[in-house]
Every structure is written in C-alpha cells, then in structure tokens.
C-alpha positions as CSV (number, residue, x, y, z in Angstrom):
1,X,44.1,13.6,-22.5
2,X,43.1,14.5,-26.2
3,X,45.5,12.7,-27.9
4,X,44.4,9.3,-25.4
5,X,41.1,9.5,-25.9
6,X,41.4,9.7,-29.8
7,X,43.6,6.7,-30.2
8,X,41.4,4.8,-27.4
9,X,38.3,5.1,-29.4
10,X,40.6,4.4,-32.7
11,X,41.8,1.4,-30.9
12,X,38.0,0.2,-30.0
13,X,36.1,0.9,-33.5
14,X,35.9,-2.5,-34.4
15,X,34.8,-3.7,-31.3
16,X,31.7,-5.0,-30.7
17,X,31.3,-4.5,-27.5
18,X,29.1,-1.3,-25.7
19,X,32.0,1.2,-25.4
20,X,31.9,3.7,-22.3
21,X,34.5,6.3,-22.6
22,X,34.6,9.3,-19.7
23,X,37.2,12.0,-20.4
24,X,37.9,14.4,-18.4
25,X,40.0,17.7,-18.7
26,X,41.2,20.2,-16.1
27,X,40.5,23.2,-17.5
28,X,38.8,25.5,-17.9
29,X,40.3,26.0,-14.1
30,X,42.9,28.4,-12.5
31,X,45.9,29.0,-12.6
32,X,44.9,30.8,-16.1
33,X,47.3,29.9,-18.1
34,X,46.5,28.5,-21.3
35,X,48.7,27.7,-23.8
36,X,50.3,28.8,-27.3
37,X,47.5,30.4,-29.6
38,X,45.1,30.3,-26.9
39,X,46.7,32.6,-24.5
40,X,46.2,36.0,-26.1
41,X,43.0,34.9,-28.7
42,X,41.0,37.1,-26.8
43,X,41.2,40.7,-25.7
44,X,40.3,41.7,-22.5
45,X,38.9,44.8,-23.5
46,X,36.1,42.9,-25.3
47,X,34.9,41.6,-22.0
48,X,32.6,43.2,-18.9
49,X,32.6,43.0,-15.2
50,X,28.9,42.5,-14.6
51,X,28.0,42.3,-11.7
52,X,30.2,44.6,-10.0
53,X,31.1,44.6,-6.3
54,X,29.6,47.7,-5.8
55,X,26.3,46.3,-7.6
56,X,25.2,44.5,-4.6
57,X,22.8,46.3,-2.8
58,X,23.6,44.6,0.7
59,X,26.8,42.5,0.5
60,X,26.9,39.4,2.4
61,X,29.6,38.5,5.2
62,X,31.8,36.5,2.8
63,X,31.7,38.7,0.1
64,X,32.6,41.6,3.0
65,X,35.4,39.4,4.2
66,X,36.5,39.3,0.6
67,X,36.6,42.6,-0.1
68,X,38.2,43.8,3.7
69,X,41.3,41.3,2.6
70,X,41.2,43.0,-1.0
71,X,41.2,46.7,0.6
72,X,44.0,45.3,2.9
73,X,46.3,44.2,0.4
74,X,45.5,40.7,2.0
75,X,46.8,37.7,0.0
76,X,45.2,34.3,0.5
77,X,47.2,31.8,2.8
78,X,46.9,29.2,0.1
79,X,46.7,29.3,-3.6
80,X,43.5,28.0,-4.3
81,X,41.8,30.9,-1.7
82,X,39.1,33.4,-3.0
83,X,40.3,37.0,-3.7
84,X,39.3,40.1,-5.2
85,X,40.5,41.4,-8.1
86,X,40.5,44.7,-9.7
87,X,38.2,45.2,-13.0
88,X,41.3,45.0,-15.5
89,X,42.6,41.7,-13.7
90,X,39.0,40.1,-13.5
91,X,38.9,41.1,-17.4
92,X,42.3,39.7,-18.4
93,X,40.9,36.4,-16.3
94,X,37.8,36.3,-18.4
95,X,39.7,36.7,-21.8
96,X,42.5,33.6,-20.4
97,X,39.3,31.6,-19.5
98,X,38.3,32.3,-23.0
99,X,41.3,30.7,-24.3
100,X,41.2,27.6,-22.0
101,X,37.2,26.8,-23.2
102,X,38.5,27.5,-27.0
103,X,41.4,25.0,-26.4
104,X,38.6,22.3,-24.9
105,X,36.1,23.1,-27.5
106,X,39.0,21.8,-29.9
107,X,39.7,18.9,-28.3
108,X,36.1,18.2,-28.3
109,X,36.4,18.0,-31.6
110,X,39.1,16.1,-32.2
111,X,37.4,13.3,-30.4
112,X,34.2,14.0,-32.5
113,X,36.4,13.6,-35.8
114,X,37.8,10.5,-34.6
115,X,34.1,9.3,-34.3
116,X,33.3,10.5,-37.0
117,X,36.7,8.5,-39.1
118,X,35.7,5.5,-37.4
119,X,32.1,5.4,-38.2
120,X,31.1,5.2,-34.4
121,X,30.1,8.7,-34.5
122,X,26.3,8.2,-36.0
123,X,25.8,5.0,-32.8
124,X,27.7,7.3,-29.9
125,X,25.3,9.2,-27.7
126,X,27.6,12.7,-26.4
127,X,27.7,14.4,-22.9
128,X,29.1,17.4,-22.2
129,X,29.0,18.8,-18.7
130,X,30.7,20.3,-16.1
131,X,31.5,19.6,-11.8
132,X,31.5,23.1,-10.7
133,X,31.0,27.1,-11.9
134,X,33.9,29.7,-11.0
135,X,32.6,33.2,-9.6
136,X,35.2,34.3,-12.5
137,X,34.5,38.2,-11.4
138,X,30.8,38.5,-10.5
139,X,30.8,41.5,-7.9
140,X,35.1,40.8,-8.3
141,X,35.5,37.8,-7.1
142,X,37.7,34.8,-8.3
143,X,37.9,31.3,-7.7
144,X,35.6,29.4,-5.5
145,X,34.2,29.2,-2.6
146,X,31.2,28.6,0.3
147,X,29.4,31.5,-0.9
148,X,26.3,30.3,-2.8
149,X,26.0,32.2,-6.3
150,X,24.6,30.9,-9.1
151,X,28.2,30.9,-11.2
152,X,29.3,28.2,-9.0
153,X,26.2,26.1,-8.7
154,X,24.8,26.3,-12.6
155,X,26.8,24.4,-14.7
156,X,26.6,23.7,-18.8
157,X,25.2,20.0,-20.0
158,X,25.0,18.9,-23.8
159,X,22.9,16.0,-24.7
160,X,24.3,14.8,-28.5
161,X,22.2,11.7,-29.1
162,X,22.0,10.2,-33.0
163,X,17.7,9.7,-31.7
164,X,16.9,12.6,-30.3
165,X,15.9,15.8,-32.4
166,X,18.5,18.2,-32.8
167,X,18.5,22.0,-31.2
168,X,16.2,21.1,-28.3
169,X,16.5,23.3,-25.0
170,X,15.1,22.2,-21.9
171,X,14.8,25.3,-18.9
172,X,14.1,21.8,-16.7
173,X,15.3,22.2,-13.3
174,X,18.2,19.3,-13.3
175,X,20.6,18.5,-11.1
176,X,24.4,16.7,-11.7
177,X,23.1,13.4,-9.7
178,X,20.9,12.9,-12.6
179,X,23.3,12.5,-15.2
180,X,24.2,8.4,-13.7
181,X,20.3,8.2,-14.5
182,X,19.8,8.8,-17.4
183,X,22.7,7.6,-19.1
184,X,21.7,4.2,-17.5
185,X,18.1,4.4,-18.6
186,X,19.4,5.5,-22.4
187,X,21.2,2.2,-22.4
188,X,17.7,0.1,-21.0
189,X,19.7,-0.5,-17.3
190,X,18.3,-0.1,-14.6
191,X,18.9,2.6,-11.9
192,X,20.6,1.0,-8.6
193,X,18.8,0.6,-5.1
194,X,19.0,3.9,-3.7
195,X,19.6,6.3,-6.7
196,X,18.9,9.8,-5.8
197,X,19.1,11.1,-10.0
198,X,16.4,10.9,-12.2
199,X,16.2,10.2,-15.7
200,X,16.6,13.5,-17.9
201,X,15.3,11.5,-20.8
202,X,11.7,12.8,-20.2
203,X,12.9,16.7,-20.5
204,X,14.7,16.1,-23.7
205,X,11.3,14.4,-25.5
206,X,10.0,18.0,-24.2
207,X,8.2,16.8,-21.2
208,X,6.8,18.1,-18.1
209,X,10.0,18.8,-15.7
210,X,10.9,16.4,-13.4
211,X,10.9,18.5,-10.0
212,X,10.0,21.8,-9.2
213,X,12.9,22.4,-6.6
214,X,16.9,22.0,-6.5
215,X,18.7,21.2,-3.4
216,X,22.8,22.0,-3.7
217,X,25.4,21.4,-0.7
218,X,28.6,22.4,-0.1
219,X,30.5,21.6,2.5
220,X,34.3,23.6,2.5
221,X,37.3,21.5,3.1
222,X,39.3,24.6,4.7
223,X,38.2,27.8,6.7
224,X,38.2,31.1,4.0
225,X,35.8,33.9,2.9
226,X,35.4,35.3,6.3
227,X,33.8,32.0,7.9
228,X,35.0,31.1,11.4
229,X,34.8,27.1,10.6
230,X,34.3,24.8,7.6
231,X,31.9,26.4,5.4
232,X,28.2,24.2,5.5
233,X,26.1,25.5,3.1
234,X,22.6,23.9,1.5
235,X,20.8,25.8,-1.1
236,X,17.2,25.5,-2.4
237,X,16.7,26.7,-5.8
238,X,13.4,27.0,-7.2
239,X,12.0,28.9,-11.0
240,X,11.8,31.8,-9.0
241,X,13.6,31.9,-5.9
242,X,17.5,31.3,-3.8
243,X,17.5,30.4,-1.2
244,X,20.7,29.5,1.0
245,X,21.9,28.7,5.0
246,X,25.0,29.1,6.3
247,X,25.5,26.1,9.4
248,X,26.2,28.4,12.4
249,X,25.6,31.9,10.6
250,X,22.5,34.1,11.7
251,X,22.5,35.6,8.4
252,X,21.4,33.9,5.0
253,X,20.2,34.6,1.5
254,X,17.3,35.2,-0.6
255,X,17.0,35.8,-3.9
256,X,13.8,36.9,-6.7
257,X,15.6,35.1,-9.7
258,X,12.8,36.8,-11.7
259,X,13.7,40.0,-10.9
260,X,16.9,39.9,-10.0
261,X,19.0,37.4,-12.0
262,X,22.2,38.8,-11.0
263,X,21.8,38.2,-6.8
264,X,22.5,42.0,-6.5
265,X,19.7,42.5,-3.6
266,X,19.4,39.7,-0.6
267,X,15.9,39.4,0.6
268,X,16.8,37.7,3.7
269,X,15.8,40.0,6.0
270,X,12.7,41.6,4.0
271,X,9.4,42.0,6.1
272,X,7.5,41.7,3.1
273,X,9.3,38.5,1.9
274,X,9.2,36.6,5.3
275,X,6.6,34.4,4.3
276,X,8.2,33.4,1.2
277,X,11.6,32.7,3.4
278,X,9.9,30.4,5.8
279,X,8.0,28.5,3.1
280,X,11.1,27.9,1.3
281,X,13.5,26.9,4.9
282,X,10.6,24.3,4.9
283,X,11.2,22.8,1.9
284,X,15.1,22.8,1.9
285,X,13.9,20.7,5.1
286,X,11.6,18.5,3.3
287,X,14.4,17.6,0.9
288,X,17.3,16.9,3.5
289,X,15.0,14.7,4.8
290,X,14.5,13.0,1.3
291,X,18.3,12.1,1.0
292,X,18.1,8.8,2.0
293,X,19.0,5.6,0.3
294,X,15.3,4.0,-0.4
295,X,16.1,0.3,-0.6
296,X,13.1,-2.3,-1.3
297,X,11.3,-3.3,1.4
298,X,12.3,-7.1,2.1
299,X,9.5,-9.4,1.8
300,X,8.6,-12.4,4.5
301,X,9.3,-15.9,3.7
302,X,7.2,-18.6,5.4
C-alpha cells in the first residue's frame, strides 16, 4: 500500500488537477504479527496492564462473560472473538502493537517524502485518523467488541494543513462523521443534503466546540461477550460523563470521566447518581431522534 501510494502521487505531481488520495492500511490490527525489525523493537517488559481486570470495582456482564470463558480455558468459536489474556500475553500484545504503529508511522513518511520530492507537500492538507480503538488489555481484554469503553470508541485524528498554525490541540468533542465535513468545507464545497458531520474547521482556528454531546452506535454482526443476541449498543458521551444501553439488557453503564478516566466504577445503579442517569437517557434520546436526513423543504410553484 506504501509503495502504491508513493508512486501514485509521483505519477500525479505534475498534474493540475485537485488530487484526492485516501490510503488505507490494516494495521495496527490483530493477528499481531508485524514484520522484520518491527517485531521484537519493543520489550514487553517496558509496558503496563492498566486497568487491570481486577481494577473494576463492579464488572459488567460482558466483561464477566469474558472472564468466566478465560477462567474456563474457553477459546472463542471464531478468530476474531474477544478473550482474556493473562498480564504477560496482554504485554507482549502491547509491545507487537508497538511495532505495527512504528511500521505505519514509516510509511507515513515515506508518503510525506514523496510530497515533499515532488513539491506537493507545501499545497497538500494531511489527515491522519483511525475507524475503531482495540480494548488491547484494559481490565485484560483483547480485540473488540459490544462492550462500550472508551479504547474502542476514542480514536486518534491529525490535521496537517500548510494554513493552519502548527502544534494546535483541540479537547473538542468530534465525532468520525465529521471528517466528510470538513474536508469538503476546506476545499470551499458544500456539504450534501442530509449531512449529519460538521465542519471541524472552527475547532482548529481555536473556536468554541461544536457540540456538547457524542452519540456512538454499535451494532454486533455475531453473538459474543456473554450477549444472548446481536449486541445493540448506543452511547452518549459528554466532558464529564458515559453513558451506554445495551438493546434488551436490564443493566447499563455510567461513568464520571472526571473522576474516573479509566471506567473502573459503573454508576449505573447509584442512588445518588440517578438523576444524572435519567438526564443523560434523555439526551441519548434527543439525539436518536436527530439522525435524520434533513432535506430542504420544497417550495410551491404556481
């Protein structure tokens, strides 16, 4: 995919035309096998299982169904299924995932040289981003799955653009649908009838942020993690709060992601936080009722 990309964009440099290139690699991603150098550049031993299964104060249903297969000896009926793995294992994982972002990292910069050789490099705006997280050992855990943590939902997003001031940080709550709008209203287009995104391009001039909530779905393609059907999950994530339904389930999750960063302690079920449960169920409402495709209203002709 490297190798492609450089000789498409060494193929296009004197072209004048507006060049859109999307390249996408696998990794990092499981199995975890990287290759040559990059399979043993890191040791395990310089890496830490934090948080630790036993760190969670109240363990949900999947991540009990997880650990009940684990104690078992219990392997996953397919390969992509969640499992629980031992501290060492979780550690070697972290030190092969290691490898496998080094390994993108450099081919990120191959593509940046041949930019850079070409002279597009100075007119190229740069995004960097990611589908999904991997639990990749919080409280032992691999893979991924309908649980709701924040190492699947957050993901990482690099804005390189030759206009905007270099070294910003935005804490902005964005989501992934808003990457189609603000690439399109960089290049003066736009957005499509019905676009859910919204521009970033605000946040990055250091802006107010664009929304004060995040709603995340999931829907499972397969039954695993303890659930007795297709996992149907919608999460609401807020500066301060997690909140997350399970479709069927008469348990869910709550979060303080002040105090507790790490989802170690579920509120769900917390006298003292009932209010703040209900306030936020009525919100994740609010915004399923929001996903809809607004298109303009037509206009009578006499």
């Amino acid at each position: 995919m490297r190798d492609r990309a450089v000789a498409y964009l060494r193929a296009n440099a004197r072209s004048d035309a507006p060049l859109f290139t999307s390249v996408s690699f696998p990794d990092p991603h499981h199995p975890f096998n990287p290759p040559g150098k990059y399979w043993d550049m890191y040791d395990p031993d310089d890496f830490t299982v934090f948080p630790r299964y036993e760190d969670h104060t109240n363990p949900p249903p999947p991540l009990q169904a997880v650990r009940a297969d684990y104690e078992a000896g219990r392997v996953p009926p397919r390969a992509t299924g969640v499992f629980m793995a031992n501290d060492r294992e979780v550690r070697e994982a972290m030190a092969l995932t290691a490898g496998m972002i080094t390994m993108i990292d450099d081919a990120v910069g191959a593509l940046v040289a041949a930019l850079k050789e070409t002279g597009q490099y100075d007119n190229t705006i740069i995004v960097f981003n990611s589908d999904h997280g991997d639990y990749l050992g919080d409280f032992n855990v691999m893979l991924k799955g309908g649980w709701s943590l924040d190492a699947i939902n957050r993901v990482p997003m690099i804005w390189a653009d030759p206009s905007a001031p270099t070294g910003t940080e935005s804490t902005a709550l964005a989501s992934t649908l808003d990457m189609s709008a603000t690439i399109l209203a960089r290049a003066g287009i736009d957005g499509y009838f019905g676009m859910m995104g919204r521009s970033l391009l605000p946040c990055m001039a250091g802006g107010d942020d664009l929304r004060d909530a995040l709603l995340i779905e999931y829907n499972d393609g397969f039954v695993r993690m303890g659930f007795k059907t297709q996992a149907r999950v919608r999460t609401l994530v807020t500066r301060d709060w997690h909140l997350a339904m399970y479709k069927g389930e008469d348990w869910g999750e709550l979060y303080d992601r002040r105090a507790d960063p790490h989802q170690t302690h579920n509120l769900w079920d917390a006298p003292e936080h009932a209010q703040t449960k209900a306030a936020l169920m009525e919100r994740l409402v609010q915004e399923m009722m929001g996903l809809m495709d607004e298109s303009p209203r037509h206009t009578r002709v006499a």
